[in-house]
VEXTIVO-922311 format. One record per residue (C-alpha): z, x, y; residue in one letter; residue number from 1. Coordinates in nm, 4 decimals, decimal comma. Each point is the difference from the previous one (the first is absolute). Layout:
N
<node zz="Z" xx="X" yy="Y" residu="A" num="NUM"/>
...
! end
This chain:
140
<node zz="-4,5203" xx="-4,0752" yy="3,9052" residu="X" num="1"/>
<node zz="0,0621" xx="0,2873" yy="0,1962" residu="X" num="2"/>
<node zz="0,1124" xx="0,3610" yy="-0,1108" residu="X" num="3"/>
<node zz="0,3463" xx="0,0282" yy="0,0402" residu="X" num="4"/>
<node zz="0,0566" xx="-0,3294" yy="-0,1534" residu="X" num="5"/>
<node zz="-0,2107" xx="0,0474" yy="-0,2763" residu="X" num="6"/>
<node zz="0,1446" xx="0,3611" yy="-0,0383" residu="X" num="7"/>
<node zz="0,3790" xx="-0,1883" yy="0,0000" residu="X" num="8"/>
<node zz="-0,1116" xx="-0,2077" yy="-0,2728" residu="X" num="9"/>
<node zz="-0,0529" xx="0,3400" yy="-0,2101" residu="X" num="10"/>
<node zz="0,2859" xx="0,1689" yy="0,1204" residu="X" num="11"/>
<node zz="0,2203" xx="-0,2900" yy="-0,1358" residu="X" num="12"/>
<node zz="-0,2041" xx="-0,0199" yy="-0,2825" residu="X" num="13"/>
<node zz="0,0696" xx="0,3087" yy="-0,1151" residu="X" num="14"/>
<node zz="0,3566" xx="-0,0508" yy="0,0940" residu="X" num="15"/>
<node zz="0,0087" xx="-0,2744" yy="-0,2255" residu="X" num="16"/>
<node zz="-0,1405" xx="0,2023" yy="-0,2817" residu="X" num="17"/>
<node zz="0,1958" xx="0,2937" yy="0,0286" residu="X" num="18"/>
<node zz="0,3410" xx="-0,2349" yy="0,0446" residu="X" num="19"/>
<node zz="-0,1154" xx="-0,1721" yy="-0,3451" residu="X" num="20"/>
<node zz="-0,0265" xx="0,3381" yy="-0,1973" residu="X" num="21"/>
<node zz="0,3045" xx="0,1408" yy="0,1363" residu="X" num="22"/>
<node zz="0,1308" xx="-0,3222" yy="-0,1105" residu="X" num="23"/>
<node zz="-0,0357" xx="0,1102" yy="-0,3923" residu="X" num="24"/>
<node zz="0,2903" xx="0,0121" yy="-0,2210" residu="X" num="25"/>
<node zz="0,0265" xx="0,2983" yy="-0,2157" residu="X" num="26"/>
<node zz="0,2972" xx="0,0368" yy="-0,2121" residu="X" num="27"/>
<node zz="0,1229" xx="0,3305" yy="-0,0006" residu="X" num="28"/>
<node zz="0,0292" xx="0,2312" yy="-0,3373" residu="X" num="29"/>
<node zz="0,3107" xx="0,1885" yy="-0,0398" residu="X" num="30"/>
<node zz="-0,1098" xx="0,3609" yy="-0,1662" residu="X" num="31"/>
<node zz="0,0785" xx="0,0586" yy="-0,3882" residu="X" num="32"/>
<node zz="0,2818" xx="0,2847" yy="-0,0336" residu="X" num="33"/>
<node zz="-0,1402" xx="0,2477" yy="-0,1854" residu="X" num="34"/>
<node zz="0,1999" xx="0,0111" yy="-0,2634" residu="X" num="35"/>
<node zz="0,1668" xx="0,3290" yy="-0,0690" residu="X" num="36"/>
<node zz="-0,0047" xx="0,1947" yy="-0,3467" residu="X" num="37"/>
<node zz="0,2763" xx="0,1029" yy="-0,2119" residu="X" num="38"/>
<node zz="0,0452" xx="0,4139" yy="-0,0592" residu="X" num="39"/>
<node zz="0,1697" xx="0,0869" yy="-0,3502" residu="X" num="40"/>
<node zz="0,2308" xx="0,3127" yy="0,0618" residu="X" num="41"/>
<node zz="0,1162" xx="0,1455" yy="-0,3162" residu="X" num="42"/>
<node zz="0,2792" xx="0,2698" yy="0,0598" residu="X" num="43"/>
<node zz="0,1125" xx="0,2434" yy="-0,2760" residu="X" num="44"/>
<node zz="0,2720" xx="0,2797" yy="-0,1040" residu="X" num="45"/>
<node zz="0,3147" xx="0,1178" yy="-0,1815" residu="X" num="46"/>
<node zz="0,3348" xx="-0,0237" yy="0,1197" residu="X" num="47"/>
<node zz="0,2508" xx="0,2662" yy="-0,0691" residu="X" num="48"/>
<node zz="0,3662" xx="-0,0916" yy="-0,0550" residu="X" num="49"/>
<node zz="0,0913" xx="-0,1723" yy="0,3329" residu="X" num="50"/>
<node zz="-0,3335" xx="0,0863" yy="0,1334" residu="X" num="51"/>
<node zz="-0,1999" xx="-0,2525" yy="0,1948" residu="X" num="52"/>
<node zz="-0,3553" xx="-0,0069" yy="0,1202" residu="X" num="53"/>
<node zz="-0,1617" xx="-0,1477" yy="0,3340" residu="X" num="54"/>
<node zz="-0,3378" xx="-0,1362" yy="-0,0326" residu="X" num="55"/>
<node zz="-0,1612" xx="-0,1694" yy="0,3730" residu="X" num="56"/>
<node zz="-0,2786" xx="-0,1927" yy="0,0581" residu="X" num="57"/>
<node zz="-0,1968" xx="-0,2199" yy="0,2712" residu="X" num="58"/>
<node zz="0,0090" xx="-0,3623" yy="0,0784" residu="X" num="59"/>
<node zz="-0,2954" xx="-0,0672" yy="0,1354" residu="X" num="60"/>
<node zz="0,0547" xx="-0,3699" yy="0,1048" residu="X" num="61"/>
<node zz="0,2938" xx="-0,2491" yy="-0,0139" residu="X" num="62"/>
<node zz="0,0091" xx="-0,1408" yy="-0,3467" residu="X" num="63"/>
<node zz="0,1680" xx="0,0502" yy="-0,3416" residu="X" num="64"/>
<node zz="0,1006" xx="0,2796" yy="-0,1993" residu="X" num="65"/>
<node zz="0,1269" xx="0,0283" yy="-0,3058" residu="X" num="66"/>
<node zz="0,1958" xx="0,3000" yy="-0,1781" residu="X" num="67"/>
<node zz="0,0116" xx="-0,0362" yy="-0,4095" residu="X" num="68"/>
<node zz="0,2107" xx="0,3274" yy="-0,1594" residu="X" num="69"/>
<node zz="-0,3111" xx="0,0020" yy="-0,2489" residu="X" num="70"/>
<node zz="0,1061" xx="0,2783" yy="-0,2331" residu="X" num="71"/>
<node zz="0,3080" xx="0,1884" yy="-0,1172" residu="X" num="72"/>
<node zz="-0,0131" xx="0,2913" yy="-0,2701" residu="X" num="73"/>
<node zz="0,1202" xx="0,1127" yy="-0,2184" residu="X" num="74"/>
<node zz="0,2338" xx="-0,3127" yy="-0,0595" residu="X" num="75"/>
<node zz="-0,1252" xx="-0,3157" yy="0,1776" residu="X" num="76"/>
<node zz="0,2951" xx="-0,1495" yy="0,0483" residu="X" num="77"/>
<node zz="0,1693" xx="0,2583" yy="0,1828" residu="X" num="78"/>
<node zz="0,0863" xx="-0,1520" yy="0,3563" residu="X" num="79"/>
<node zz="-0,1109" xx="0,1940" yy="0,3168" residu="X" num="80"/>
<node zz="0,0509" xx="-0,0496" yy="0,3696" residu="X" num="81"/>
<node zz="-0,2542" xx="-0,1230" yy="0,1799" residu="X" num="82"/>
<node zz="-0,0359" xx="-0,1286" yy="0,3989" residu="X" num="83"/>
<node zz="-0,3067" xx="-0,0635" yy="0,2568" residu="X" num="84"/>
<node zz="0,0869" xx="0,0540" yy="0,3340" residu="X" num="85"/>
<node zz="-0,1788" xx="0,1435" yy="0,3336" residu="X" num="86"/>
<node zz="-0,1480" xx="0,3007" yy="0,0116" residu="X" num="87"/>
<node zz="0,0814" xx="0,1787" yy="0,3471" residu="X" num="88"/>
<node zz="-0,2332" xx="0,3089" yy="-0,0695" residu="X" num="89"/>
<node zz="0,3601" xx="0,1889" yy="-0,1474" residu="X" num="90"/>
<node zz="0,2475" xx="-0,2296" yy="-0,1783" residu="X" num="91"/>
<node zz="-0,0787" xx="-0,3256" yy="-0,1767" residu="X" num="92"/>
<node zz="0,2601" xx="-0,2734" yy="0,1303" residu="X" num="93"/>
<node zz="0,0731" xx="-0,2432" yy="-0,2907" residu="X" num="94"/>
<node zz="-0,0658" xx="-0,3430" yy="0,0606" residu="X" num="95"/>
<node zz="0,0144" xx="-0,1443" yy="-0,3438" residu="X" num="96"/>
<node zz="0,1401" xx="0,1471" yy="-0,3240" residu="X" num="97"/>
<node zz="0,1527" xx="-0,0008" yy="-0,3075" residu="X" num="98"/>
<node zz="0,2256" xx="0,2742" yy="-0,1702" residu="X" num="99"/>
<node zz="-0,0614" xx="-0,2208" yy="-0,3562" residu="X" num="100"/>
<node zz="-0,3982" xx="0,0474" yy="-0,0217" residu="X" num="101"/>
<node zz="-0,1641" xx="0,0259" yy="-0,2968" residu="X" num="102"/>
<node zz="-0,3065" xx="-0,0014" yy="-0,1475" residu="X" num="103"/>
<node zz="-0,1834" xx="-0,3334" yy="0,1299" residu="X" num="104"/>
<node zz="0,2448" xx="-0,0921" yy="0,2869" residu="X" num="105"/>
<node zz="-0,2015" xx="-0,1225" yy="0,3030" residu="X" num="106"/>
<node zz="0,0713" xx="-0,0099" yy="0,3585" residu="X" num="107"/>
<node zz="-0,2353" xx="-0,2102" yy="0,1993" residu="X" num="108"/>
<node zz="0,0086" xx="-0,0223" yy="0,3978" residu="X" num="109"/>
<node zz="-0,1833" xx="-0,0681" yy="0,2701" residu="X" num="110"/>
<node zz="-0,1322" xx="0,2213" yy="0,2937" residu="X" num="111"/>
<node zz="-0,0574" xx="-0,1866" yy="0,3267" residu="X" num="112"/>
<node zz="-0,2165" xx="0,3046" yy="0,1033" residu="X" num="113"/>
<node zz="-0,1388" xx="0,3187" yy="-0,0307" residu="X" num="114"/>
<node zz="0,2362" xx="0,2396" yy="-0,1331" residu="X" num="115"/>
<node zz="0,0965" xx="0,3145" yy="-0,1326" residu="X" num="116"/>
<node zz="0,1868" xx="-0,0236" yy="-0,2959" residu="X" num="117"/>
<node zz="0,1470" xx="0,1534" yy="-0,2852" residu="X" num="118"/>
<node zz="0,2064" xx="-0,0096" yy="-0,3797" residu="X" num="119"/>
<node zz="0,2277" xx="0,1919" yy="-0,1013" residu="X" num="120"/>
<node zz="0,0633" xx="0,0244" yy="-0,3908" residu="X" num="121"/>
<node zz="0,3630" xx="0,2062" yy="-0,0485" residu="X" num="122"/>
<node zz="0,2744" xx="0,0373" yy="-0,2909" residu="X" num="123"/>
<node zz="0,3126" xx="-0,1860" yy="-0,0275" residu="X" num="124"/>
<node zz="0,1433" xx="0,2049" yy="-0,2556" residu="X" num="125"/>
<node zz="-0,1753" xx="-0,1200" yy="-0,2357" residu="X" num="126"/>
<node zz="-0,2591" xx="0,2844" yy="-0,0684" residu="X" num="127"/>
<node zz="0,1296" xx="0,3033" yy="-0,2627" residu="X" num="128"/>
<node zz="-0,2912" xx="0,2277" yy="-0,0378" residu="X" num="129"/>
<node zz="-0,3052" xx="-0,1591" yy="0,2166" residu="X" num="130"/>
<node zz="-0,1570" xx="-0,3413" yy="0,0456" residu="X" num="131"/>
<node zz="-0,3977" xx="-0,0269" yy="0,0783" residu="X" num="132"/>
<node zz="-0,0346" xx="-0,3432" yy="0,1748" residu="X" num="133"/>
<node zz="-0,3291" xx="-0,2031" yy="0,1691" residu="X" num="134"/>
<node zz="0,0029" xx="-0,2394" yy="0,2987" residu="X" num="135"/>
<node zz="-0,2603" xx="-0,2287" yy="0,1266" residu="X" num="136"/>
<node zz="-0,0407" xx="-0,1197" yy="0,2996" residu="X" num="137"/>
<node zz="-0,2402" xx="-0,2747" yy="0,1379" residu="X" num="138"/>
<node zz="-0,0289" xx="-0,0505" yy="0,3430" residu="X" num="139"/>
<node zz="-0,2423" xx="-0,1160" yy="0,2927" residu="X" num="140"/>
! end
């Protein structure tokens, strides 16, 4: 055989070879999310007759938060205010809320993103001399 036909033969050789590995089927892996972890704000005070309080904090990824009202002194079953809303760096815009809260009441909602956010804990003429209260929040 000559050269150039015997130097075909490898080129298509290899051709044939390279066309076969390319010809693999890989399936492809889709990434695990990393999954993200849960921050426990606890917020505390005393509200003065028709006082109210502002406590903010950061979503740090779109998930769920939940607000539990988890203390109330010096009677426990005195009923507060208490809303979570948006946090705009000066006033906390309500987005959920109850004017009946007391001590145990929950609000759970979602947050489709990061997020500043905030609670506000306030009297409804219910408090004579002071109430202490505690409010937990767990978030992304």
């Amino acid at each position: 055989m000559t050269r150039p036909i015997v130097r075909a033969f490898a080129v298509a050789a290899l051709l044939a070879v390279s066309a076969w590995a390319c010809d693999e089927t890989t399936t492809p892996t889709t990434p695990t999310p990393t999954p993200v972890e849960k921050v426990t704000d606890t917020f505390t005070g005393t509200l003065a007759p028709q006082g109210s309080a502002v406590h903010t904090f950061q979503v740090q990824a779109a998930g769920t938060v939940t607000t539990t009202l988890t203390a109330v002194g010096p009677d426990n079953t005195l009923t507060l205010g208490l809303s979570v809303g948006v946090w705009d760096g000066f006033i906390c815009a309500s987005v959920v809320g109850s004017q009946t809260a007391q001590q145990g009441s929950v609000f759970i909602g979602t947050a489709t993103a990061a997020v500043n956010l905030c609670v506000t804990v306030y009297d409804v003429g219910t408090v004579a001399d002071s109430a202490t209260y505690s409010v937990q929040v767990i978030h992304p």
